[in-house]
N, C-alpha and C positions, 0 to 999 in steps of 0.2 A: 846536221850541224853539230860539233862537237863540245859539249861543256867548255865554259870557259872554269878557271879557278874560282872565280866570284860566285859562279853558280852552282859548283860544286859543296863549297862553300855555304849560302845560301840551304842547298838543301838538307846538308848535314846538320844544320840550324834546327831547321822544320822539323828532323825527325827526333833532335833532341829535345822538339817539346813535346815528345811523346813519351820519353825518359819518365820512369819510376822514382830516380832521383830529382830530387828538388832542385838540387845545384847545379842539373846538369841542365835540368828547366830554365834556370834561372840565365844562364848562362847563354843556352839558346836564345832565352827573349832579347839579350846583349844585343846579339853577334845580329840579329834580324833589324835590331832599331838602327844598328851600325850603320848597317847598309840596307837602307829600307828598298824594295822593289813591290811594285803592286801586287801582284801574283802571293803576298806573304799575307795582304790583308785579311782574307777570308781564315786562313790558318789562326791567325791571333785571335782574331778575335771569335772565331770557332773554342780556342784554347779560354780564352776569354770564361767563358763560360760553364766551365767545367773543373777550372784550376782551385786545387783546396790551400795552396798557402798564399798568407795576404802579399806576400814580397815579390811573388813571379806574378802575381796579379799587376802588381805594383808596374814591374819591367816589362808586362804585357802594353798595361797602357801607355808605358813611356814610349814603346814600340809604335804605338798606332799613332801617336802623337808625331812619330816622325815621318811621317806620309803623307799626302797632298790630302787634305781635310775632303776636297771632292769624291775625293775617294772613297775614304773612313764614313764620314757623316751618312752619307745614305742607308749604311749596311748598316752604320751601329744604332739609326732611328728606327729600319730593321728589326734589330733587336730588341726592342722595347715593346715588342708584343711576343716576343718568347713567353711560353709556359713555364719557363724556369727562371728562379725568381733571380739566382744568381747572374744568368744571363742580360734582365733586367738591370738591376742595381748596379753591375762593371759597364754596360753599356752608357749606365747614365753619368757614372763617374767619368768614364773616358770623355763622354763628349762635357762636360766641364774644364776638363782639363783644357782641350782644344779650343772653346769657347768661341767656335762658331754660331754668331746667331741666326743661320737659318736653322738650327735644329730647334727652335725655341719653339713650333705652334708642335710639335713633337710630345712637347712635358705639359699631359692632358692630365685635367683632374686628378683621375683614374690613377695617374702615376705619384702623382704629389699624394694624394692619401690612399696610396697601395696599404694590402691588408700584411705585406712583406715588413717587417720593422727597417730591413736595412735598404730597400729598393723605396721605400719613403723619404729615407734620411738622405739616401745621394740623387732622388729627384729634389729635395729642397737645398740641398746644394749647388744639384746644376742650376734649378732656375734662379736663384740668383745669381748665376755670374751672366746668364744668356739673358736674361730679363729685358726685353727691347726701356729706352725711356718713353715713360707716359704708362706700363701696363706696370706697373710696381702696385698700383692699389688693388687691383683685380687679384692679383697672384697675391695680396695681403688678404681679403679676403677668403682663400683657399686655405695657404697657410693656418690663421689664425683657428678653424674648423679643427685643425689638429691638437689645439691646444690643451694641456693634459693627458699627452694619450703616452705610454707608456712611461718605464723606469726613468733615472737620471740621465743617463747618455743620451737617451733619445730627447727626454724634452730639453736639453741642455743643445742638442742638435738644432732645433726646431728653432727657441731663441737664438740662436748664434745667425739662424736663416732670418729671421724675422729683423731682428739688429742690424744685421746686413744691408737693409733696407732705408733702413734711417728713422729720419719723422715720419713717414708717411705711414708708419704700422699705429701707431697712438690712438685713433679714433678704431680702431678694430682692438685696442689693447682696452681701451675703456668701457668698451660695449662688454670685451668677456670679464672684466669685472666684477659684472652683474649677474654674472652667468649663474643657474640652481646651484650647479655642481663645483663642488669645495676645489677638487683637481683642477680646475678651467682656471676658475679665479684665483686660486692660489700661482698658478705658471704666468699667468697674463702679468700679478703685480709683478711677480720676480725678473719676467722679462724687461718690464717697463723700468725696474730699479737697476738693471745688467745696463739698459740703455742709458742711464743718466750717470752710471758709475762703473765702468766697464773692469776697472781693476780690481775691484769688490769681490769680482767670482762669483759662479754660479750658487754656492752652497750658502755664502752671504745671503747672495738675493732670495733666494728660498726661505731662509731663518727669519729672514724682514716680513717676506711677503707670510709668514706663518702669523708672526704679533701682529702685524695689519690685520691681519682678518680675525687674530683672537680681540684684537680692540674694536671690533664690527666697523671697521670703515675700510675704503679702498685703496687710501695712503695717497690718491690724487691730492688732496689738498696738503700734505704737507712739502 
């Protein structure tokens, strides 16, 4: 049977995400989301995987987002036992984006506090968008485990995940607290002051939650 234009088309696509240029990457991931055909899934998100600028990553997932989620979701929970971390972390992003929640018994512990900084931070993204109602406190108590754990970005990520959530993070925000460790207690109050005053900014609530803890109290009672 003879090509048609679309599938010629199509695969001049596929082989420019194999391109050395970015733009020609980039460009590829276009032309695929265009005109999304199944036979493309496996390519993207193989490309998925291995792609080093955040922009065609970017057009990679808007790619797979344009495809029958049937399709996408199984290969890219798939993914999520990759040995490679990046393969991890785009997979979990992608499937946020799509916000199918059958991927949701998918984002296991193990994922939410990967030893990966960034396969951490886009499973505590996806699971709040996929988060069934009723399992928000389970996934709070996971969450809040990571509290403290790396630089700005990251615990700036983690509250934004935890906020996301609403009231129902508070009784896990009160417990870390009390926590020994100065980093736990200090991220808990700041989230807690991000959640009562959102426009404050993270660096605010850090500067707060710093004088709370130098005046030895938890800043609950005011």
């Amino acid at each position: 049977m003879a090509m048609t234009k679309q599938d010629t088309d199509r695969l001049r696509a596929l082989q420019g995400l194999e391109s050395g240029n970015a733009s020609v990457r980039l460009q590829a991931a276009l032309a695929v989301g265009t005109t999304p055909a199944p036979r493309c899934v496996d390519e993207l998100i193989g490309r998925c995987a291995i792609e080093p600028e955040f922009h065609v990553r970017e057009m990679l997932t808007w790619a797979l987002t344009r495809h029958s989620s049937s399709m996408t979701v199984p290969k890219l929970i798939d993914e999520l036992r990759s040995e490679r971390a990046q393969a991890r972390s785009q997979a979990l992003h992608t499937l946020s984006k799509i916000g199918d929640r059958k991927a949701w018994p998918a984002l296991t512990r193990a994922l939410l506090t990967d030893a990966d900084d960034e396969v951490a931070r886009s499973a505590w993204r996806a699971a709040v968008v996929l988060v069934p109602e009723g399992e928000e406190p389970e996934l709070t108590s996971v969450l809040a485990t990571q509290l403290g754990r790396g630089r700005h970005e990251m615990q700036l990520s983690l509250s934004r995940a935890l906020i996301a959530l609403g009231e129902v993070i508070m009784p896990a925000l009160r417990a870390a607290m009390t926590d020994p460790d100065p980093r736990v207690r200090r991220h808990a109050i700041a989230t807690e002051r991000l959640l009562r005053n959102p426009e404050a900014g993270f660096e605010f609530a850090i500067e707060e939650a710093k004088r709370i803890m130098a005046l030895g109290t938890t800043g609950q009672e005011e």
